[in-house]
TIROFI-220882 format. One record per residue: z, y, x of N, C-alpha, C, CB in turn; residue number from 1. Coordinates in steps of 0.02 Angstrom, whole numbers. Atoms other than C-alpha are relative to their C-alpha. Last residue first. Glycine has a CB too. Layout:
REM TIROFI-220882
+--------+--------+--------+--------+---------+--------+--------+--------+--------+--------+---------+--------+-----+
!    nup ! nnorth !  neast !   caup ! canorth ! caeast !    cup ! cnorth !  ceast !   cbup ! cbnorth ! cbeast !   i !
+--------+--------+--------+--------+---------+--------+--------+--------+--------+--------+---------+--------+-----+
!      Z !      Y !      X !      Z !       Y !      X !      Z !      Y !      X !      Z !       Y !      X ! NUM !
...
+--------+--------+--------+--------+---------+--------+--------+--------+--------+--------+---------+--------+-----+
This chain:
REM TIROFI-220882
+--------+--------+--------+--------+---------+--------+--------+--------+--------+--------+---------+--------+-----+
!    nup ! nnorth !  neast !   caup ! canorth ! caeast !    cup ! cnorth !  ceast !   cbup ! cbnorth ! cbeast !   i !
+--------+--------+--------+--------+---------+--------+--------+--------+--------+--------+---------+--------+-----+
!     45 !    -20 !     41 !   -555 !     136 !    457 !    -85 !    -13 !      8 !     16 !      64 !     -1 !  70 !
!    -14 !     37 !     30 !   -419 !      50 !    545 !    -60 !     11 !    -62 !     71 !       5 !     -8 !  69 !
!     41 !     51 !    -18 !   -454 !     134 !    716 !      3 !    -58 !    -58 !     22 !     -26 !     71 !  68 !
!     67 !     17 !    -12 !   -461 !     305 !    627 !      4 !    -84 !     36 !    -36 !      64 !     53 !  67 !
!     34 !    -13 !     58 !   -289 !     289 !    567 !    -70 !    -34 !      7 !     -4 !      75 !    -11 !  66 !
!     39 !    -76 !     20 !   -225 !     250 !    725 !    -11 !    -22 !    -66 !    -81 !      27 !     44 !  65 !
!     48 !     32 !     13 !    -72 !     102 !    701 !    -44 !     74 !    -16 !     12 !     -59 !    -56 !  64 !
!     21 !    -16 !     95 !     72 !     163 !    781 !    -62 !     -6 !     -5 !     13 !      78 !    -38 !  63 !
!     94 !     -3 !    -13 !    114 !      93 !    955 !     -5 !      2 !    -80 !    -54 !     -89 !     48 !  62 !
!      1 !     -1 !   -102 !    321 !     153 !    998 !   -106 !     -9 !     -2 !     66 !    -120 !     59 !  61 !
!     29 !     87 !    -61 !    336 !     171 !    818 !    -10 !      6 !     47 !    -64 !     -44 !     -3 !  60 !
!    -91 !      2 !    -20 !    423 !     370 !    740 !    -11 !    -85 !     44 !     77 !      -5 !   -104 !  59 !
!    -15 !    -48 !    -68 !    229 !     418 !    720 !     63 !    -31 !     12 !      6 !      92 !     -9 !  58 !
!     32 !     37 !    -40 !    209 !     296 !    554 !      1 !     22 !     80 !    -63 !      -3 !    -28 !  57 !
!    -16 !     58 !     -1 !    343 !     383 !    488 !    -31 !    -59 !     32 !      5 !      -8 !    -49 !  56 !
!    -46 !     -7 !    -58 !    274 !     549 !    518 !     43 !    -67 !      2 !     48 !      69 !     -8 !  55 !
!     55 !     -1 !    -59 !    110 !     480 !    419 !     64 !     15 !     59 !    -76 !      74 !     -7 !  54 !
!     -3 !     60 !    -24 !    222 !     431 !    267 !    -27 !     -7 !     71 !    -30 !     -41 !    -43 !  53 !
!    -54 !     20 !    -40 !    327 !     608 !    283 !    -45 !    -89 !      6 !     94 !      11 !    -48 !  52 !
!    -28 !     -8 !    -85 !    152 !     684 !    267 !     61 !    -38 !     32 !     24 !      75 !     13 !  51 !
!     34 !     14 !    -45 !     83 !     589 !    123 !     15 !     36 !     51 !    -54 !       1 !    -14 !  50 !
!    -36 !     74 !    -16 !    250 !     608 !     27 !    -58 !    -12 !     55 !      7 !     -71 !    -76 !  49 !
!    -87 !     17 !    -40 !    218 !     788 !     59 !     18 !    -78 !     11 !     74 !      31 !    -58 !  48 !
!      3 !    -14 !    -96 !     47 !     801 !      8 !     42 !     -5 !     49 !    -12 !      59 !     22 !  47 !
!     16 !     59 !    -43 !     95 !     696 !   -147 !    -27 !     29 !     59 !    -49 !     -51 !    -30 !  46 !
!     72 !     22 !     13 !    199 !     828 !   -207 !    -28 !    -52 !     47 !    -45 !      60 !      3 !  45 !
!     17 !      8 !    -54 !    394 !     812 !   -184 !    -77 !      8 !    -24 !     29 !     -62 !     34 !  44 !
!      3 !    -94 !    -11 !    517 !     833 !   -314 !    -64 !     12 !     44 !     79 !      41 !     52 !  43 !
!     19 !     -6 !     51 !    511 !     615 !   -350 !    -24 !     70 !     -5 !     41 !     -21 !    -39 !  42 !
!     39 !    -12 !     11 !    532 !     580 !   -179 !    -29 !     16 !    -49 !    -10 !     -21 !     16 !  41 !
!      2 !    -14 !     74 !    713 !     610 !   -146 !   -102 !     -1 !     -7 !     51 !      96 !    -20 !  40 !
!     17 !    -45 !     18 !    742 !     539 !     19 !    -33 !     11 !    -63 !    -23 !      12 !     39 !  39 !
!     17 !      3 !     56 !    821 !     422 !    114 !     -1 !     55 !    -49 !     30 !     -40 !    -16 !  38 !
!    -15 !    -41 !     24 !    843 !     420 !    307 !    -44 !     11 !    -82 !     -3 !      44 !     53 !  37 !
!     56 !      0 !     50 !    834 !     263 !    382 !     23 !     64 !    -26 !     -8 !     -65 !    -55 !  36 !
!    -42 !    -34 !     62 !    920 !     237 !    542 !    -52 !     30 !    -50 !     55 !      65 !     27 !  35 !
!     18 !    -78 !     -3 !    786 !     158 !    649 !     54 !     -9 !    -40 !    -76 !      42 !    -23 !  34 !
!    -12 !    -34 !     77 !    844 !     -34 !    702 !     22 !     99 !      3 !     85 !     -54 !    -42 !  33 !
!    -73 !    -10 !      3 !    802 !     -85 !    895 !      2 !     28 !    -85 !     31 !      61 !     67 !  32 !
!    -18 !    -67 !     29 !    654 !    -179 !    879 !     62 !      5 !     -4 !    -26 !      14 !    -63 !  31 !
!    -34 !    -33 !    -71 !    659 !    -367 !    940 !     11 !     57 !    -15 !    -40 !       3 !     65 !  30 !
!    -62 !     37 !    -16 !    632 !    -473 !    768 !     58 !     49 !     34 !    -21 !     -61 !     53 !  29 !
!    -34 !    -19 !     40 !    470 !    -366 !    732 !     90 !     -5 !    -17 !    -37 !     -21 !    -37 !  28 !
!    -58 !    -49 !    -22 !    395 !    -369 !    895 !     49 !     12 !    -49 !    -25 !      68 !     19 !  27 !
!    -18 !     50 !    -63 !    268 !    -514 !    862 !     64 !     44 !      6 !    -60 !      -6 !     79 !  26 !
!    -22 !     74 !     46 !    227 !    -428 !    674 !     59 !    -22 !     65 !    -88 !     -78 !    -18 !  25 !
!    -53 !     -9 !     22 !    213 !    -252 !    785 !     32 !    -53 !    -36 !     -4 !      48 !    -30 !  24 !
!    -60 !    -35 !    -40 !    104 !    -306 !    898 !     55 !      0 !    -30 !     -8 !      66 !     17 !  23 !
!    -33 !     65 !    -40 !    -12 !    -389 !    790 !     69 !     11 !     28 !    -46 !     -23 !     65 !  22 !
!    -26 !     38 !     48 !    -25 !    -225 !    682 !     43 !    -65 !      6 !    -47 !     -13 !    -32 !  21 !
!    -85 !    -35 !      1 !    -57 !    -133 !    834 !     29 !    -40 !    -50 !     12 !      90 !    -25 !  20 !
!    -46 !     10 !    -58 !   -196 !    -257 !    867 !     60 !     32 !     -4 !    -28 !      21 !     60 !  19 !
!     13 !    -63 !    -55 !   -285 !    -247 !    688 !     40 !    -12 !     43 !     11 !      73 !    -21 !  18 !
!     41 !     16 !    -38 !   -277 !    -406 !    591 !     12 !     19 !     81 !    -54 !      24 !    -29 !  17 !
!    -63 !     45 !    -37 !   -158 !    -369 !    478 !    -28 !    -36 !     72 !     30 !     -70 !    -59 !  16 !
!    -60 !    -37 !    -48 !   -267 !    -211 !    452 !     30 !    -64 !     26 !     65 !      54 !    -45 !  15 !
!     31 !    -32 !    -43 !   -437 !    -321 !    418 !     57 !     37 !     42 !    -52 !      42 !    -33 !  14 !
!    -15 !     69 !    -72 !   -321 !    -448 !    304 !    -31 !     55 !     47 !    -60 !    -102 !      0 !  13 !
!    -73 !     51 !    -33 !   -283 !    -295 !    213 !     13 !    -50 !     37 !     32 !     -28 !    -36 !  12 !
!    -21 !     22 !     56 !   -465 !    -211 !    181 !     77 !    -11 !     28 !    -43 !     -64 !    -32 !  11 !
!    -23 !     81 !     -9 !   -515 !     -85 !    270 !     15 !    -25 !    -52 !     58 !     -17 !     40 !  10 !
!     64 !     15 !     54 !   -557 !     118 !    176 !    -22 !   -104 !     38 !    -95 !      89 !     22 !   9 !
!     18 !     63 !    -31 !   -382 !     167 !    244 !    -58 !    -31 !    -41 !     65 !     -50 !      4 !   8 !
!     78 !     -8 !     13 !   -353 !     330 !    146 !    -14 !    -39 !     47 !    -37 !      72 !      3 !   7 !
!     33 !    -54 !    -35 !   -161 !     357 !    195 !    -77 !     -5 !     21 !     38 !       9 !     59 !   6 !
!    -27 !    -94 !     17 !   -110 !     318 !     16 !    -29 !     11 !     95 !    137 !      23 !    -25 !   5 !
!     42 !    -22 !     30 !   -216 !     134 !     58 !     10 !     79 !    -22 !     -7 !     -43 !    -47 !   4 !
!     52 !     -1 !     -4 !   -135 !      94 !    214 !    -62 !     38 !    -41 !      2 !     -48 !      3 !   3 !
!      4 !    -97 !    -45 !     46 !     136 !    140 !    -72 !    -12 !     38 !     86 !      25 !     88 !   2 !
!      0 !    -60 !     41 !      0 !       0 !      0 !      0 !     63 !     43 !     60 !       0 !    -47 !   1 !
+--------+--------+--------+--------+---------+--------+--------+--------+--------+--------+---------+--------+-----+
């Protein structure tokens, strides 16, 4: 779903695919745990939720480009 809000025109096996994607499955165990910070999205326009999902994807050590999923 966060693929398709940030205009991912792939399919889903194609992302799970994708090398950062790999990465992160294999790494998923090891990660140190983010503190989550929870937030009122309902007030919010969807340019906003689409920015905090994109700074969310930024906060990963190898975040999945956009463009290389497209």
């Amino acid at each position: 779903m966060l693929y398709l809000l940030l205009g991912s025109s792939c399919s889903l096996s194609d992302l799970l695919r994708h090398p950062s994607m790999l990465t992160f499955r294999k790494n998923a165990g090891k990660a140190p745990l983010i503190e989550a910070e929870h937030k009122d999205l309902s007030a919010l326009s969807l340019n906003d939720v689409h920015g905090l999902l994109r700074d969310e994807l930024n906060r990963y050590e190898s975040p999945i480009s956009i463009q290389d999923v497209q």
